[in-house]
N, C-alpha and C positions, 0 to 999 in steps of 0.2 A: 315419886321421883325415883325410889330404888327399884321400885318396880319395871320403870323403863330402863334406866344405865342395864337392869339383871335381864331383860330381855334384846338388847342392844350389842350386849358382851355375845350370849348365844348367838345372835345373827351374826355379827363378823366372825365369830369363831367356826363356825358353819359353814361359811361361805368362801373361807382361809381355807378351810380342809377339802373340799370340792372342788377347791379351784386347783388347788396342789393336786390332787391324784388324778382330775382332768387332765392336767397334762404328762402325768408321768405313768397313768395305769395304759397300757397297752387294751385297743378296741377290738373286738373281732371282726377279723374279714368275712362277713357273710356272705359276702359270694361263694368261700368255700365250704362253709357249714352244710351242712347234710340240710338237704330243702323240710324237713321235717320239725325244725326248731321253729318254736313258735315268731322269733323276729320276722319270717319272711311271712307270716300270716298277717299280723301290724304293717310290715311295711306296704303291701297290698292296700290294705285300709286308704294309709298315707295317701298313695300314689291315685288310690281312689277320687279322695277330695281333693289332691292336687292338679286331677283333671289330666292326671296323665296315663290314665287307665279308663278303658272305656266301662266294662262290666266290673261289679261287685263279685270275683270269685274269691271267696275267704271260708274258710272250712269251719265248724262248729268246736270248738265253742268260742271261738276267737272272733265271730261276725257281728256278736252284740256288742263289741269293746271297744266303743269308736271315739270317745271321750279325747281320750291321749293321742290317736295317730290323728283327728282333725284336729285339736289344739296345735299340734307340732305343725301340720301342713301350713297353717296363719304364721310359721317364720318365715323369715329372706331368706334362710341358707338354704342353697343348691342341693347337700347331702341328706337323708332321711335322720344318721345318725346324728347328724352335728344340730342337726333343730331340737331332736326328742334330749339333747344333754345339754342344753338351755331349757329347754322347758321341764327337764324332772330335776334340775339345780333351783329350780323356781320352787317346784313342788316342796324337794326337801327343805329348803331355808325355812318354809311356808310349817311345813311338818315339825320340823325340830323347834321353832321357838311357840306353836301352838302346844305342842309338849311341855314346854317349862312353864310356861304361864299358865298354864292346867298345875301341873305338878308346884308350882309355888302358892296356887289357890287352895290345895289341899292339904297345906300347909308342912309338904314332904322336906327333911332338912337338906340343907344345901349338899355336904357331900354324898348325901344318896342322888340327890338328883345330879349333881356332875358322874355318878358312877352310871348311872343311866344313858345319861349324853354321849360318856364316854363310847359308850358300848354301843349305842346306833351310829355314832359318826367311825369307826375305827375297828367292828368288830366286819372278817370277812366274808360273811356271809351278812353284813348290814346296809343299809339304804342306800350307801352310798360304794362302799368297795365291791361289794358283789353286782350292782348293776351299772355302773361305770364302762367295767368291760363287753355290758350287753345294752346300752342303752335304748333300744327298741323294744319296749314291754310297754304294759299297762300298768305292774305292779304298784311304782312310783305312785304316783297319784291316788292309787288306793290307800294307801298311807295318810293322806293326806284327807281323805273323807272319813274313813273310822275316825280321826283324833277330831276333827268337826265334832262328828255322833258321840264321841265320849266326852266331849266339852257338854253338850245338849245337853246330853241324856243327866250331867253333876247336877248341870246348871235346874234342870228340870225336878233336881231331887234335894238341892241342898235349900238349906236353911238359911234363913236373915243371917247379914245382911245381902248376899248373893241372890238371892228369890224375890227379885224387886221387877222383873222384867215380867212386860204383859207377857199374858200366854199365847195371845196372838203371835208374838213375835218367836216365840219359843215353837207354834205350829208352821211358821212359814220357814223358820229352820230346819224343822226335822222336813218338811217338804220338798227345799231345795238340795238338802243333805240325801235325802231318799233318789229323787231326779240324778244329782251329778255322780254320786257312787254307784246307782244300776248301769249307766252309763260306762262308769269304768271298769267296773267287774262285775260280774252276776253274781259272786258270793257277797256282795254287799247285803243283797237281799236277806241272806242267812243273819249275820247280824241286826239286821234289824231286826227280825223276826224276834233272836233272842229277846232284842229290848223291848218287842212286844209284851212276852212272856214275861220277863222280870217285871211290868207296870202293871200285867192283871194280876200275879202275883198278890204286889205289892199295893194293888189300889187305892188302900184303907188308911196308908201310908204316905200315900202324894201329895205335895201341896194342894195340888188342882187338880179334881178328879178330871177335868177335862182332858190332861196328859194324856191320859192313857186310849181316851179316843181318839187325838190328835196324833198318836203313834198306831193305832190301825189305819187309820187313813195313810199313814206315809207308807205304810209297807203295802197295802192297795196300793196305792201310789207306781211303788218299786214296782211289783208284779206288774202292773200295769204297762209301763214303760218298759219293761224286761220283752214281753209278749210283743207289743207295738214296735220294738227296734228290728225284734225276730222277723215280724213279715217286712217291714220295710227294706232288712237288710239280711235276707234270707240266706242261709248256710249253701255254699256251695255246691253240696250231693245231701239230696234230702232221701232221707235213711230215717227209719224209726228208732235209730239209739242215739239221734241227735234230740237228748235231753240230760238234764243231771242226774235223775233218778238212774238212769242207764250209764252214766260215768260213773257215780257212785258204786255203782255194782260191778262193772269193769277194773276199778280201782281194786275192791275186798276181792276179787280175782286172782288177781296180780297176787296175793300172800296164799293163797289154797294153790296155787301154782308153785311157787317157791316159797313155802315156808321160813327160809332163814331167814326172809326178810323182816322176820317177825324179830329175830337177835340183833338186827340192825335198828329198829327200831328206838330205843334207848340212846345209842350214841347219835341217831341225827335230832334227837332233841336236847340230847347234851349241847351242839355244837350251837343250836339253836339260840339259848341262855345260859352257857354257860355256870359260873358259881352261882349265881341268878336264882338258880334251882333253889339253892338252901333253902330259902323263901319258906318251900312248903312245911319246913321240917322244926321251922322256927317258929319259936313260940308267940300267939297272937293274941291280940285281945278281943276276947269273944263278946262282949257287951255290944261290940261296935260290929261284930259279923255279921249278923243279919241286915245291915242296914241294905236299902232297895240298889244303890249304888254301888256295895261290894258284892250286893247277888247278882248285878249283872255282870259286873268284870269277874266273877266265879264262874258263871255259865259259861261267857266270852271265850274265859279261858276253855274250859272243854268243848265247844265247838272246833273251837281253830285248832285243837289235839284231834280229834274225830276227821276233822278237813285234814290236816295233815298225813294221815292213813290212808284215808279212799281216795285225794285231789291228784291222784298221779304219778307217786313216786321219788318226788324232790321233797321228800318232807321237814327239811331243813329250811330251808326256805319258804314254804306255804305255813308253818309255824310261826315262821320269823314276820311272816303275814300279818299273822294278828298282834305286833308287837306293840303299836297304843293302848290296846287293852291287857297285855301278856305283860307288859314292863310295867304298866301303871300296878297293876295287880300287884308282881313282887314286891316294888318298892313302897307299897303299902303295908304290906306285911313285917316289912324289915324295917318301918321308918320309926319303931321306937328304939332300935337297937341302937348300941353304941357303935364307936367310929372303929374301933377295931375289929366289929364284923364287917362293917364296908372294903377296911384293908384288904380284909382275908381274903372273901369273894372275890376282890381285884385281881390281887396276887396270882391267887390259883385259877383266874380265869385267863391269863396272860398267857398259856401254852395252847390255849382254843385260839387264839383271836390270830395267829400268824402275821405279826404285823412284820417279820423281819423279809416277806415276800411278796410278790404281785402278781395277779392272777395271769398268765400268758394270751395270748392272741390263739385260742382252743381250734379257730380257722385253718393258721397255718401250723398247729402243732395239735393236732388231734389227741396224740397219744396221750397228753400229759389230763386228760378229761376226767380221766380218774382220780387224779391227785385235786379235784377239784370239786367233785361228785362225791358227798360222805356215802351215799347211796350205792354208788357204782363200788365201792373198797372191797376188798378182800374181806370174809368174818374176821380172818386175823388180825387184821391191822386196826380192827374194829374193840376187840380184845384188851388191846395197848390204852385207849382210852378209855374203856369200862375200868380197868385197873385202877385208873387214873382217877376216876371218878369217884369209888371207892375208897383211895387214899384220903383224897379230898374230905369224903362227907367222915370218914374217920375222924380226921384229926377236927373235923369242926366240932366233932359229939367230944372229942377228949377236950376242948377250950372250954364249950359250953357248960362241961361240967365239975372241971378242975380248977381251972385259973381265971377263970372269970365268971361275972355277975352282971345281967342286967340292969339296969336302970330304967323303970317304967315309969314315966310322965304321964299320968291319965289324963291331965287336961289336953295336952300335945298330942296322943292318939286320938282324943274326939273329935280336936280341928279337926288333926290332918285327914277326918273323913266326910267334913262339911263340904 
C-alpha cells in the first residue's frame, strides 16, 4: 500500500509539473529554425505516416527513428508539435515513476530519491524543461526504454526475494526492450551491448546462466532490426559515411579542429549533473562494488561520457541522455550518506538549474541560442562556472573532513544494492 500512495504521489506530481510548463514554456516556431535542426528531419517521418508525404526523404541518422514520429502521427491533433507533447507527457509520467519504483526497490532513501526527481523534473536541460520548447525529437522516449533495461537488467541480477520471475519472461523483456529502443534511437544498441559485456563479465555470478544468452540474443535482435529499418527506410543521400563508425569519427574531428572545445568540456557535464558529481568523490562501500549491477551502471556511466564527446556537440544533453543509468549510479553511491550531503549538493546545485527563466522561442529570437547552448558560450563565460565548481567541491572536502562524519549502515548499503 505505501508502495502505491509513493508511486501515485510521483505520477501527479509529474504530471502537475508538465502540465504547468506546457503551458507557460514558449515552443519553437520551426518554420523559422534554420532547416538543419533535427525537428524538421522527425517531422518528415510524422508527415510520412501521416500519409501526407508521398516519399520517405529523411537524411541519416534520423531515418531509423520512427518509433516517436509514428506514435505521435496515431493522435487527433492537426499540429505535428501538439501530438509529440502528449505523447512525450506520456513518455515522462511513464519514465519518472519507473524511476522511483526502481530506486525504492533498491532501497535508495527517500530524500535522495526526491533529490533525484527533483532534478529530472526542474533541472533545464531535463526531460521535461529542455524538450518542452522543442517537442519533436526522439529523445523523450529514449528515456523511457533505458529505465525498462535498467529495471531488467536489477531484476535479472538481484537476489530473493525480487529473482522470482521466470526467465522466460525476463527474455521476452529484454526482447521487446531491444525492439522498441532500436526503434527509437540507435544508441540503444550501445547500451545494450554494454549489458552484454557486464553479464559475460559477470556469468559466474548470474542467477541464470541463461541471462546472459538471453542478452546476446537481444542485442542480435537490436542489430538486427537497426539494419532491417535501414533498408526499409533508407537515408535520403546514400553516401558511405552514412554509418556511426563514420559519425563517430566526424565527431573526434570536431575537437582536433578546435581544440578549446576540449576546456568546454567539463562545464557541459557540470551542467549536465550538477552537485550530482560529488558522487564520484564520495566515499563508497567497496564490498558492494563489484556487484554485476553496479558494473553495469559503472560502464553505463562511461559510454554515455564517450557518446557525449564523439555524438555531435551538444554534449550536455547526450549526457543528460543516459540519465537512468547516470542518476541511478550517483545516487547509489551517495545513498549511505547523511541528509546534510543531500542538502549541500541541492543548495549548490540551484545556480545550474536556472529555474528563475524560460527557455525563449530560439525561432523567433535566434540570437539568444547561445545563452542556451553551454556549448556554443564564450571559454570565458565558461571560466565563471569552473570557478564555481571548484568552490563547490572545496567546501565539500572542508565539511567532509572538519565538521562532519559519516554514518555507514552496512546492512542499508547491501539492500539498497539488491
Amino acid at each position: 500500500m505505501e508502495a502505491k500512495r509513493h508511486w501515485w504521489t510521483i505520477f501527479i506530481l509529474t504530471a502537475v509539473v508538465y502540465i504547468i510548463y506546457a503551458h507557460i514554456q514558449p515552443i519553437y516556431t520551426y518554420a523559422l529554425l534554420d532547416p538543419r535542426f533535427d525537428a524538421h528531419q522527425y517531422t518528415k517521418i510524422y508527415h510520412f505516416f501521416k500519409h501526407s508525404l508521398p516519399n520517405y526523404q529523411v537524411s541519416f541518422p534520423f531515418n531509423t527513428r520512427i518509433l516517436a514520429p509514428w506514435l505521435a502521427s496515431l493522435l487527433p491533433f492537426a499540429e505535428p508539435f501538439t501530438n509529440f507533447i502528449w505523447l512525450n507527457g506520456f513518455f515522462v509520467l511513464l519514465t519518472v515513476g519507473l524511476l522511483s519504483i526502481i530506486w525504492q526497490r533498491l532501497h535508495i532513501r527517500p530524500f535522495w530519491r526526491v533529490a533525484g526527481i527533483f532534478w529530472i523534473l526542474f533541472h533545464w536541460k531535463g526531460i521535461i524543461r529542455m524538450y518542452l520548447p522543442d517537442p519533436i525529437n526522439a529523445d523523450i522516449g529514449g528515456f523511457l526504454w533505458l529505465s525498462f533495461l535498467l529495471g531488467i537488467v536489477w531484476l535479472s541480477t538481484a537476489q530473493k526475494p525480487f529473482y522470482r520471475y521466470s526467465p522466460w519472461v525476463i527474455a521476452a523483456s529484454f526482447m521487446l526492450v531491444a525492439i522498441v529502443g532500436t526503434l527509437q534511437k540507435e544508441s540503444f544498441m550501445a547500451a545494450l551491448g554494454i549489458n552484454a559485456v557486464v553479464f559475460f563479465m559477470s556469468r559466474k555470478r548470474l542467477n541464470d546462466p541463461s541471462t546472459l544468452l538471453f542478452t546476446l540474443i537481444a542485442l542480435g535482435v537490436s542489430i538486427g532490426v537497426y539494419y532491417w529499418v535501414s533498408v526499409i527506410f533508407p537515408p535520403a543521400h546514400s553516401d558511405w559515411r552514412n554509418s556511426a563508425f563514420v559519425s563517430v569519427l566526424r565527431g573526434m574531428n570536431r575537437y582536433f579542429q578546435a581544440p578549446e572545445l576540449f576546456l568546454k568540456l567539463p562545464i557541459s557535464w557540470l551542467f549536465a549533473f550538477g552537485g550530482l558529481w560529488l558522487a564520484l568523490i564520495t566515499p563508497f562501500n567497496t564490498q558492494i562494488n563489484a556487484t554485476p549491477f553496479l558494473l553495469f551502471l559503472r560502464l553505463e556511466f562511461w559510454l554515455w561520457m564517450v557518446l557525449s564527446i564523439v555524438g555531435g556537440g551538444d554534449t550536455t544533453r547526450i549526457l543528460f541522455n543516459g540519465m537512468p543509468f547516470i542518476l541511478t549510479y550517483f545516487l547509489l553511491r551517495l545513498n549511505h550518506q547523511p541528509l546534510w550531503v543531500a542538502i549541500y549538493i541541492c543548495l549548490t546545485s540551484l545556480p545550474l538549474m536556472r529555474l528563475y527563466t524560460l527557455e525563449p522561442d530560439l525561432g523567433r529570437y535566434p540570437t539568444q541560442m547561445t545563452d542556451w547552448c553551454v556549448e556554443c558560450w564564450e571559454l570565458s563565460r565558461s571560466w565563471v562556472y569552473g570557478a564555481y565548481a571548484i568552490v563547490v567541491l572545496a567546501g565539500y572536502h572542508y565539511l567532509l573532513t572538519r565538521n562532519f562524519s559519516f554514518s555507514r549502515n552496512k546492512s542499508n548499503d547491501i539492500n539498497s544494492h539488491r
